[in-house]
C-alpha positions in Angstrom: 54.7 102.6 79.9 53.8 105.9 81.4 54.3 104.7 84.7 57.5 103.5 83.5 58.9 107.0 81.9 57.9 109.1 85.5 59.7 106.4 87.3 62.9 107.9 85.0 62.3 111.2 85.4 61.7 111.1 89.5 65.0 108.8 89.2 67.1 111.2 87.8 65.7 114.4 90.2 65.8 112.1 93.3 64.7 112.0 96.4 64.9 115.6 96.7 62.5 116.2 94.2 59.5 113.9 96.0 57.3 116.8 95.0 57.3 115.8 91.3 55.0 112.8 91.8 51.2 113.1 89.9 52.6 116.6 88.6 51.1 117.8 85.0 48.1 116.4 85.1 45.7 119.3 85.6 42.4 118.4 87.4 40.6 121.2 84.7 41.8 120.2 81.0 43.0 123.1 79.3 41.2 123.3 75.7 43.6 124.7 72.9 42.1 125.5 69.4 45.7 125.6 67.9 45.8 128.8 66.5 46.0 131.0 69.2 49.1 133.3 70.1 50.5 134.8 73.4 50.9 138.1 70.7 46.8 138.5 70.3 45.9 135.1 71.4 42.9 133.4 73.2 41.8 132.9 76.9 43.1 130.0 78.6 40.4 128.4 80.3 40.3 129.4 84.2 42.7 127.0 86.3 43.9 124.4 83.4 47.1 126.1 83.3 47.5 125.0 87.6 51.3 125.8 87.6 51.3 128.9 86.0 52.1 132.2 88.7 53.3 135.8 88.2 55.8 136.9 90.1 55.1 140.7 91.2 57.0 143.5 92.9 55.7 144.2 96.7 53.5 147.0 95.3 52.2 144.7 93.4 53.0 144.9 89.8 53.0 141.8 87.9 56.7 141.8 86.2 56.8 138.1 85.0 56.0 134.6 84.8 56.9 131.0 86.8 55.9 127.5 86.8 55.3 125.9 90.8 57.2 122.5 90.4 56.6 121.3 93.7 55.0 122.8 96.7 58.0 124.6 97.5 59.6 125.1 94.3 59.2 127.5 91.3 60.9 128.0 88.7 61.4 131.1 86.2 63.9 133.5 84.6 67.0 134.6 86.0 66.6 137.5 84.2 63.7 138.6 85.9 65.8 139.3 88.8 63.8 137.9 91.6 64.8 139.1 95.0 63.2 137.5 98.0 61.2 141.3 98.5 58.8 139.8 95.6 55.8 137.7 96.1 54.3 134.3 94.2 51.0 134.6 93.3 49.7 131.2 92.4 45.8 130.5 91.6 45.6 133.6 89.0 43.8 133.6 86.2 42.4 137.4 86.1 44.9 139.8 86.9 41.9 142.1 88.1 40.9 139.8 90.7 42.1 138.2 93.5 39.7 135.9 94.2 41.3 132.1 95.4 44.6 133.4 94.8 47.7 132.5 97.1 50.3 134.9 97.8 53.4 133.1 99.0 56.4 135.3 100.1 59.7 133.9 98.7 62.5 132.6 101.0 65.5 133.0 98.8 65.8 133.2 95.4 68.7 130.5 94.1 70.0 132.6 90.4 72.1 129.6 87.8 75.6 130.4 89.2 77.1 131.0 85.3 73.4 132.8 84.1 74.4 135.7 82.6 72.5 138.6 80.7 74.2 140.1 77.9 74.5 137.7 76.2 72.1 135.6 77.7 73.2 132.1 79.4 72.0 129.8 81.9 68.7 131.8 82.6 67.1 129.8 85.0 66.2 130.8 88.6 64.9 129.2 91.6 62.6 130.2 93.6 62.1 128.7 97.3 58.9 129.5 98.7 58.6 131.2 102.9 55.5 128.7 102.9 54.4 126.0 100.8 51.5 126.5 98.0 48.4 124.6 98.8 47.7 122.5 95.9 44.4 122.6 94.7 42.4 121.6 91.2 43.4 125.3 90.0 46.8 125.3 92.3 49.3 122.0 91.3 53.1 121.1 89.8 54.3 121.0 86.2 56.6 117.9 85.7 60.3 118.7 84.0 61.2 117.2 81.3 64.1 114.5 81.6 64.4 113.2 78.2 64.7 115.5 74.7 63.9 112.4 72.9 60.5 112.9 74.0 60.0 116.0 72.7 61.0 116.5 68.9 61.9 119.3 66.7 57.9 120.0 65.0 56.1 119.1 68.6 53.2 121.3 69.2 53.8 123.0 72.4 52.0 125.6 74.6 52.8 128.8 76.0 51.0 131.0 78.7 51.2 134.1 80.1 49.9 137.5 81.0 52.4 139.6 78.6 51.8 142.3 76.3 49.6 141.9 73.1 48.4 143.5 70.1 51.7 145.3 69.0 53.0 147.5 67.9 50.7 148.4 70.1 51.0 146.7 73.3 48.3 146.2 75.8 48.2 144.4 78.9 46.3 141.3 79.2 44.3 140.9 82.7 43.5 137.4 81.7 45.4 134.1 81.6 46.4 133.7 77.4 48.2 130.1 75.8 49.6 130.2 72.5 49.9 126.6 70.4 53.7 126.5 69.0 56.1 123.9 67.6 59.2 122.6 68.5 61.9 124.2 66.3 65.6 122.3 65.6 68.4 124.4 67.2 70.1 124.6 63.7 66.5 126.0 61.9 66.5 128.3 64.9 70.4 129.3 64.5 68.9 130.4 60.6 67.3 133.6 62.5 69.5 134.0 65.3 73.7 132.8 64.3 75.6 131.5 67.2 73.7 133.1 69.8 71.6 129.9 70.2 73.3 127.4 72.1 73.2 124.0 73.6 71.3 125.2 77.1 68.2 126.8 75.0 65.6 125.8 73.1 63.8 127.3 70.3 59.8 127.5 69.7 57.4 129.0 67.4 58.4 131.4 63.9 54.5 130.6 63.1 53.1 133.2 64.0 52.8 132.6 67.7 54.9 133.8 70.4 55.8 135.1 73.8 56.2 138.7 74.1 57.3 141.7 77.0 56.1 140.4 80.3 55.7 136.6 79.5 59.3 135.9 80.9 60.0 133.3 83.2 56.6 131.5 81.8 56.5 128.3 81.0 56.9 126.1 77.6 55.4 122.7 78.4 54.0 119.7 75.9 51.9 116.9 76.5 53.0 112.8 76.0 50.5 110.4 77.5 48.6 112.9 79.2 51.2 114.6 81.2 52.9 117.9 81.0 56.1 118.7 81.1 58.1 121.8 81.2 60.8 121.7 78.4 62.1 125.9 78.1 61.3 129.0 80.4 60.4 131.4 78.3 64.5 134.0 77.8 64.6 136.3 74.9 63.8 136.5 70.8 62.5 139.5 68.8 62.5 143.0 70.3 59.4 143.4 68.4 57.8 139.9 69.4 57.8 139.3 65.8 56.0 136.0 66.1 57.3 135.2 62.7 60.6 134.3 64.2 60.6 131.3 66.8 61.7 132.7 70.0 64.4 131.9 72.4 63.7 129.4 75.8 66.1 128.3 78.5 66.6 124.4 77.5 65.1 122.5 81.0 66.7 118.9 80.3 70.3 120.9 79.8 70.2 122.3 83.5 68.7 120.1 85.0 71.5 118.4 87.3 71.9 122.6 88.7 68.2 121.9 89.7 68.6 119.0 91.3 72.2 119.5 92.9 70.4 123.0 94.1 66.9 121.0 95.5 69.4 118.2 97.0 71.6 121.3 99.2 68.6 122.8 100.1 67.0 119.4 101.1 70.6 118.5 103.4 70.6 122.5 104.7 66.7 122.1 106.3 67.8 118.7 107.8 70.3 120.2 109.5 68.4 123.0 110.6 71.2 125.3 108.7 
């Protein structure tokens, strides 16, 4: 059946999107005690999280989050404004080391043609890497998610990133942190936030987890049959990172022909040596 339900998913991405194949399945098993949160939450455990990268500046300040979905491909925010004079850094799970880490220069940086930011629309960006990642057990793919009906309202899902903690406070976080949060129903999530949730995000969290400043472009993936898949980017929600309120993520399955109409152009453009 799993076999099966990957078949689908590679079937609807096509051949451009080869890369997918054995992608979220880490090699270390991340361990989640389910009560954890981005906002003051735990430790992931060193390379479970193999798709996770920051995305910094050339001078090297971490600004926010991705998810490799191939060896050539990441995927993050479009509202993190990635130009190609920003690096990848995949491999990272202490910010104060760069010990195994790969730092990938960015080719060109492929923005949702209708993303917009105030309000916020379409926020999904592509990034295509100068040189492929080396995939490793601590460097690997995240799948995408092709079917919603795999995922509903109330699934427990995970966050990660290297954002702020602690508010009002906020302190950086040198260390890799995941968060446990569910699913949440576009109409429950339209409760907190009216009309400005629509059909091309998704909604997570309100229980007292959350993403906060710097977690951006990060990934929200759950688990079915033991493999991953990446269902929102992490986009916007409290200005506070209330984590009582569930917080706001680009939808995956909702732009996902962009993503593969943008993977098959690219594909046809290096064939042709263009």
């Amino acid at each position: 059946m799993l076999g099966l339900w990957l078949l689908g998913c590679w079937a609807v991405l096509g051949a451009a999107f080869a890369g997918q194949e054995g992608c979220g399945i880490p090699a270390i098993p991340p361990e989640l005690s389910g009560l954890s949160r981005v906002v003051g939450g735990e430790d992931a455990v060193p390379g479970s999280w193999p798709w996770m990268v920051y995305i910094q500046y050339k001078d090297g300040i971490y600004f926010c989050g991705g998810a490799l979905i191939s060896e050539e491909w990441v995927v993050t925010a479009a509202h993190c404004m990635v130009t190609t004079a920003d690096k990848v850094v995949a491999g990272v799970f202490n910010l104060d080391s760069d010990e195994d880490v790969q730092v990938l220069d960015i080719a060109e940086v492929f923005n949702n043609p209708h993303a917009s930011i105030e309000p916020v629309h379409n926020d999904i960006a592509l990034l295509k890497l100068a040189t492929p990642a080396r995939f490793t057990d601590t460097v690997s793919a995240v799948c995408l998610a092709c079917d919603e009906a795999d995922f509903p309202p109330g699934t427990p899902c995970v966050i990660t990133g290297w954002g702020q903690t602690l508010l009002p406070n906020p302190e950086s976080w040198y260390k890799l942190r995941q968060a446990v949060l569910p699913l949440v129903s576009t109409p429950d999530c339209r409760k907190y936030w009216g009309d400005d949730v629509t059909d091309d995000m998704i909604c997570a969290g309100g229980n007292g987890t959350g993403p906060c400043m710097g977690d951006s472009g990060g990934p929200l993936v759950c688990e079915k049959g033991g493999v991953w898949s990446q269902v929102g980017i992490v986009s916007w929600g409290s200005r506070e990172c209330d984590a009582s309120m569930p917080a706001v993520f680009t939808r995956i399955t909702a732009l996902l022909p962009w993503v593969k109409q943008t993977l098959e152009e690219n594909s046809l453009r290096a064939a042709l040596n263009l």
